[in-house]
C-alpha positions as CSV (number, residue, x, y, z in Angstrom):
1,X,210.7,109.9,50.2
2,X,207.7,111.8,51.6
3,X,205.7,110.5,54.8
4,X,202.0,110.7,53.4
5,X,200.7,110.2,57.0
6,X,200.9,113.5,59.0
7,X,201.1,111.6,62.5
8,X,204.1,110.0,61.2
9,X,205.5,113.7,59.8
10,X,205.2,114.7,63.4
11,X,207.3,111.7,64.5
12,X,210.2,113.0,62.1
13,X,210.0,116.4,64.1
14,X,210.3,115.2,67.5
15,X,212.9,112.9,66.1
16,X,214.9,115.5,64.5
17,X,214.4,118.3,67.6
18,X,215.4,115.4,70.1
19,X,218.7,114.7,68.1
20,X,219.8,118.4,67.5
21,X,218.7,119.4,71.3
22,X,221.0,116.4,72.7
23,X,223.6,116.5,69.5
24,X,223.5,112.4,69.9
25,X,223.9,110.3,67.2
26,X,220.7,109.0,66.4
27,X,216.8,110.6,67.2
28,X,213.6,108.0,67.5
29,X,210.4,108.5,67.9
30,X,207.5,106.3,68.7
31,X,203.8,106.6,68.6
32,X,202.2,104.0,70.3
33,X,198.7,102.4,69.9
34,X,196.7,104.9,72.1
35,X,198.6,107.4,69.9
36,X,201.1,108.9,72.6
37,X,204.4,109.8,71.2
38,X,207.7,108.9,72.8
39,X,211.2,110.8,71.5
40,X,214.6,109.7,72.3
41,X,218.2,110.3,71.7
42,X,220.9,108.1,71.7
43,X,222.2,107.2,75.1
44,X,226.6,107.2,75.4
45,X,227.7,107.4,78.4
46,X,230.9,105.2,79.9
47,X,228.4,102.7,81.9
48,X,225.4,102.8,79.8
49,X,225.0,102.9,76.1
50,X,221.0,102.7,74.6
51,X,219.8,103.4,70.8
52,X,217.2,106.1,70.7
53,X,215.3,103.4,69.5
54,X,215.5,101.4,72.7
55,X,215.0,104.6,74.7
56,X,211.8,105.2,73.0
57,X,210.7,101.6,72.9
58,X,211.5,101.8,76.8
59,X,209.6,105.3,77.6
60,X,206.9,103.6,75.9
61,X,206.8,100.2,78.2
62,X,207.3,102.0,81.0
63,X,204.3,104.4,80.2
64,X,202.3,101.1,80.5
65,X,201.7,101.3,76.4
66,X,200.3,98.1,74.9
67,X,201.6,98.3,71.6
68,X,203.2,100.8,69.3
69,X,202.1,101.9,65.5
70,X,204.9,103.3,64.2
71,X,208.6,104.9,64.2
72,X,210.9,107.1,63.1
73,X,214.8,106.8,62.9
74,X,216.9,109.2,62.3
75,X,220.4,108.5,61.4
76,X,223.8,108.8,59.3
77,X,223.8,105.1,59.2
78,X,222.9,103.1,56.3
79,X,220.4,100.7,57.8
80,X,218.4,100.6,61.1
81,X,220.2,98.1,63.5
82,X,218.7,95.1,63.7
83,X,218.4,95.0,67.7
84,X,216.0,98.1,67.3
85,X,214.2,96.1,64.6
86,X,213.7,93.9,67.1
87,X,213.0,95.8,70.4
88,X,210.1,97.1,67.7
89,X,208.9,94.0,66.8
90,X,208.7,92.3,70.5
91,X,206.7,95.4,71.4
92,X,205.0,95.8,68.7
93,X,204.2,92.5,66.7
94,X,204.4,91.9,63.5
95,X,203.6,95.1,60.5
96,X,204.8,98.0,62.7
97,X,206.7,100.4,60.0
98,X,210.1,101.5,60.8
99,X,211.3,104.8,58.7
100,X,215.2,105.4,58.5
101,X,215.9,109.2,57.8
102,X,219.0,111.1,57.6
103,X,219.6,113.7,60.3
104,X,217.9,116.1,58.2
105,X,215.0,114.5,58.4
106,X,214.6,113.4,55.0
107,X,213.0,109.7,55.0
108,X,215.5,107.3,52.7
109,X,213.5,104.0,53.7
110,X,210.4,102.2,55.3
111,X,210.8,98.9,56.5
112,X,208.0,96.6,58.5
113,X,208.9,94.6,61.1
């Protein structure tokens, strides 16, 4: 599946450079509703473990963001975890689309929350 929307093309790249840069298991990345962008990698460490989702959701909070327009996934597994569905949606209301991609980058799915 194709992104039409450029803005959210560029999401795919910092989602995929973030992910190969840190070799973690998942990429994200957010654009919010003043159109920043937020990338993430999945946090794994013995005391502390985040989705790249949550990261970005979190980089985009603490940035004082008030809402965030879309975001990007990318990831080997089949779905996008419900928790990060969620962390979206609490931020983010109600319509915000969520694209799942494979590591490659290739978009498999678009979900809303």
């Amino acid at each position: 599946m194709d992104l039409e929307d450029p803005e959210d093309r560029k999401l795919v790249t910092l989602a995929r450079a973030t992910r190969g840069r840190t070799q973690a298991a998942e990429g994200a990345a957010v654009r919010d509703s003043d159109g920043r962008t937020y990338a993430a990698a999945t946090v794994d460490l013995p005391s502390l473990q985040v989705s790249a989702v949550g990261v970005a959701v979190a980089m985009a909070v603490a940035s004082g963001s008030k809402g965030l327009e879309s975001v990007v996934v990318l990831t080997d597994a089949g779905a996008v975890a419900e928790s990060d569905v969620a962390a979206v949606r609490d931020f983010g209301g109600d319509g915000v689309p969520v694209h799942r991609g494979d590591p490659k980058g290739d978009v498999r799915e678009t979900t809303a929350t």
